[in-house]
C-alpha positions as CSV (number, residue, x, y, z in Angstrom):
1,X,131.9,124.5,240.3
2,X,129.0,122.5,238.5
3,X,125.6,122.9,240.4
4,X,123.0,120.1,240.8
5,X,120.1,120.9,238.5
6,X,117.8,118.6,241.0
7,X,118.0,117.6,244.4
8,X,115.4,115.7,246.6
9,X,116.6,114.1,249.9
10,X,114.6,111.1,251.5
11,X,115.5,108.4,254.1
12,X,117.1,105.0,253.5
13,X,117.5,101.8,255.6
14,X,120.7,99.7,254.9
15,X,120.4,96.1,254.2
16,X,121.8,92.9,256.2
17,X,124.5,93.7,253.4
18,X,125.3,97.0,254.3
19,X,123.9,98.8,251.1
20,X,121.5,101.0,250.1
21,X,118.9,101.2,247.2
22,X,116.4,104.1,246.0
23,X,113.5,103.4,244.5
24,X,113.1,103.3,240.4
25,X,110.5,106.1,240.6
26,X,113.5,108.3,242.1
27,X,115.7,107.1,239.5
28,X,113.4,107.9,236.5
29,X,112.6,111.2,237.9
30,X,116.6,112.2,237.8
31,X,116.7,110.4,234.3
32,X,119.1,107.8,235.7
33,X,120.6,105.0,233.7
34,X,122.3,102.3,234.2
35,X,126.2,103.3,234.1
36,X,125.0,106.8,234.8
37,X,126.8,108.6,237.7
38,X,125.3,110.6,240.8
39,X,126.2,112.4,243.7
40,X,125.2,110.6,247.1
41,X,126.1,112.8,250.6
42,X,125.5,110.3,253.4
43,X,124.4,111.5,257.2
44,X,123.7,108.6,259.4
45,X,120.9,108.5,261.6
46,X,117.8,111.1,260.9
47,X,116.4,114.3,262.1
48,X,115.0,113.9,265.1
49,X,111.2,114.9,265.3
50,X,111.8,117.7,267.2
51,X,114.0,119.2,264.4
52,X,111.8,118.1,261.9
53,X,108.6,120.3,263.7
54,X,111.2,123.5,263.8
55,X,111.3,122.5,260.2
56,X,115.3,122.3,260.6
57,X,116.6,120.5,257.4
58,X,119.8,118.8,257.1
59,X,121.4,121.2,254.4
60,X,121.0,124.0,257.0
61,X,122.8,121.8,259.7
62,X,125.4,121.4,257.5
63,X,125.3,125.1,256.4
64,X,125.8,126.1,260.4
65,X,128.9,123.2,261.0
66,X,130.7,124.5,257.8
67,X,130.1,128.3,258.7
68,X,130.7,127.7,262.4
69,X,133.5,124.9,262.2
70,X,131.0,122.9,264.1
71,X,130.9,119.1,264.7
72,X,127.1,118.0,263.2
73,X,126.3,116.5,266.7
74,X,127.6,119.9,268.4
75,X,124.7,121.9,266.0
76,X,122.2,119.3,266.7
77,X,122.5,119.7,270.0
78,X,122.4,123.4,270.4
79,X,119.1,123.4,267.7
80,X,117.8,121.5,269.8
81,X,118.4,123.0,273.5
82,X,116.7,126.6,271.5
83,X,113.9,127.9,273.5
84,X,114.2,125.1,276.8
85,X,115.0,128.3,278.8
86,X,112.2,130.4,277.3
87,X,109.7,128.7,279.8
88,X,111.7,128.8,283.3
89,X,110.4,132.3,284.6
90,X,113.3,132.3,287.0
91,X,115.5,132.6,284.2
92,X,113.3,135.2,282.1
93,X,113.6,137.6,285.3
94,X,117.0,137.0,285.6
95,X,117.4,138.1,282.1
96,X,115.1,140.9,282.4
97,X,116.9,142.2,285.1
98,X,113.9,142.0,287.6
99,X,115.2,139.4,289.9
C-alpha cells in the first residue's frame, strides 16, 4: 500500500451547495494541479474542545474504532467520560477499598 508523503488536517464549512473548498495556499503546498488527484477522508462535525485540550486527534479516534470495532461516537464518548470519576471521593474509596 502507497503511503501519503504529506498530510495536514484542518476544518471546512460546507456551502449552501453542499461542497467544500480548501484554500490555494493548501493546494500549492501539496503541489496540486488542476486534474491532479487527492485523497479526502471526511468526519462530520469537529472535536469537541474538550478533546482538543486532552490533545485527542482524529487519526487516534479512528485508530481506537478500527482496533476496537468501535462506532466513532462510542470512542468519543468514552474519551470523553476519562477522568469524571477521578474527582468523586466516594468513588476513589470505593476503589481503594477504604469504604
Amino acid at each position: 500500500m502507497e503511503s501519503a508523503k504529506h498530510k495536514i488536517e484542518f476544518e471546512v464549512e460546507v456551502d449552501e451547495h453542499g461542497r467544500v473548498q480548501f484554500s490555494r495556499e493548501i493546494a500549492s503546498e501539496f503541489h496540486l494541479h488542476r486534474g491532479d488527484k487527492a485523497t479526502v477522508r471526511i468526519v462530520g462535525g469537529v472535536l469537541s474542545k474538550e478533546l482538543t485540550a486532552r490533545n485527542v486527534t482524529d487519526e487516534e479516534i479512528e485508530t481506537i474504532s478500527s482496533v476496537q470495532y468501535e462506532d466513532r461516537e462510542h470512542v468519543v464518548r468514552f474519551l470523553k467520560s476519562q477522568g469524571m470519576l477521578a474527582s468523586d471521593s466516594a468513588f476513589r474509596k470505593r476503589i481503594q477499598g477504604t469504604a
